[in-house]
KEKOL-867518 format. One record per residue (C-alpha): x, y, z; residue in one letter; residue number from 1. Coordinates in Angstrom, 3 decimals. Layout:
<recs>
(rec (X,Y,Z),a,NUM)
...
</recs>
This chain:
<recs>
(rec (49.560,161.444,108.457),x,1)
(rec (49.489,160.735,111.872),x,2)
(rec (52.658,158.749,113.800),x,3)
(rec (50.554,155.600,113.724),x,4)
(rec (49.796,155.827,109.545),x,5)
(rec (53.471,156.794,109.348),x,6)
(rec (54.903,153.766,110.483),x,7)
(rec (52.208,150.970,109.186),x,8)
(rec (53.385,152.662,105.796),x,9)
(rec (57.166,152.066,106.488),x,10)
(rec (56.557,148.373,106.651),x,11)
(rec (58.175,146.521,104.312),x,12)
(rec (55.949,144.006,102.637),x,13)
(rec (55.701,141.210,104.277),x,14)
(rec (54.228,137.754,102.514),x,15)
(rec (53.981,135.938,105.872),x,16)
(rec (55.091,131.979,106.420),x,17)
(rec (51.590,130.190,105.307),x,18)
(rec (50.707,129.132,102.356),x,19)
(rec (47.492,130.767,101.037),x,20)
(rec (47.452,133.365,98.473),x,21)
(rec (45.162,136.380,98.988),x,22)
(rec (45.714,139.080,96.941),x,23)
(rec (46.880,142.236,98.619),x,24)
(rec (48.061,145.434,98.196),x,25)
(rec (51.189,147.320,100.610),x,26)
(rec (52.509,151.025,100.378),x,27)
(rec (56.250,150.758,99.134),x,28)
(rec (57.760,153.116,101.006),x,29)
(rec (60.857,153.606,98.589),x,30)
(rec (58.394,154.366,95.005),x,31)
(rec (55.946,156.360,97.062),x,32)
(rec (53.149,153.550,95.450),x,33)
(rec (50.824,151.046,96.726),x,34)
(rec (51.139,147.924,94.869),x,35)
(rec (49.972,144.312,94.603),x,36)
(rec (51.587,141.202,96.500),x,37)
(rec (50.330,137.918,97.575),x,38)
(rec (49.894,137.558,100.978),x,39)
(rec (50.208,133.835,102.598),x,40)
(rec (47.683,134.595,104.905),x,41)
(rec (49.198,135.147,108.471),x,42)
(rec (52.579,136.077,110.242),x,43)
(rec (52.149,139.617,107.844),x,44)
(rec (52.143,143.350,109.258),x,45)
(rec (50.078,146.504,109.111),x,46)
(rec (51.066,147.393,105.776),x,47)
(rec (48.380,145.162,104.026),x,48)
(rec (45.167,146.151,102.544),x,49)
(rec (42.515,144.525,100.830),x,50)
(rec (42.031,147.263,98.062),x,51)
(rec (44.311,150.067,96.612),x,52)
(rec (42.038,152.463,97.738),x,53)
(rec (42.527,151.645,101.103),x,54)
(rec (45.997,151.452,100.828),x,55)
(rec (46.030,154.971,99.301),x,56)
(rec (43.753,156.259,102.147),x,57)
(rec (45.874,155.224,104.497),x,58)
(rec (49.247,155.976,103.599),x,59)
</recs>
């Protein structure tokens, strides 16, 4: 992983401070997984991705 993947993947979830509710899916750093979260739709990070896949790609 390059420095760049490295540290999108340390993120910690973030939900953001709106109020919509797309379903999304973060790398958590501390099970080594990519699981589902709700994201409110802005205010979030890098560690957000629209599919597992692309979660797991990544990170």
């Amino acid at each position: 992983a390059t420095r760049d993947e490295d540290s999108t993947c340390q993120q910690p979830k973030k939900v953001g401070n709106c109020k919509a509710a797309f379903p999304r899916v973060f790398f958590n750093s501390q099970t080594g997984q990519c699981e589902n979260f709700i994201y409110g739709g802005c205010g979030g990070n890098d560690n957000n991705f629209e599919t597992a896949e692309e979660c797991e790609n990544t990170c």
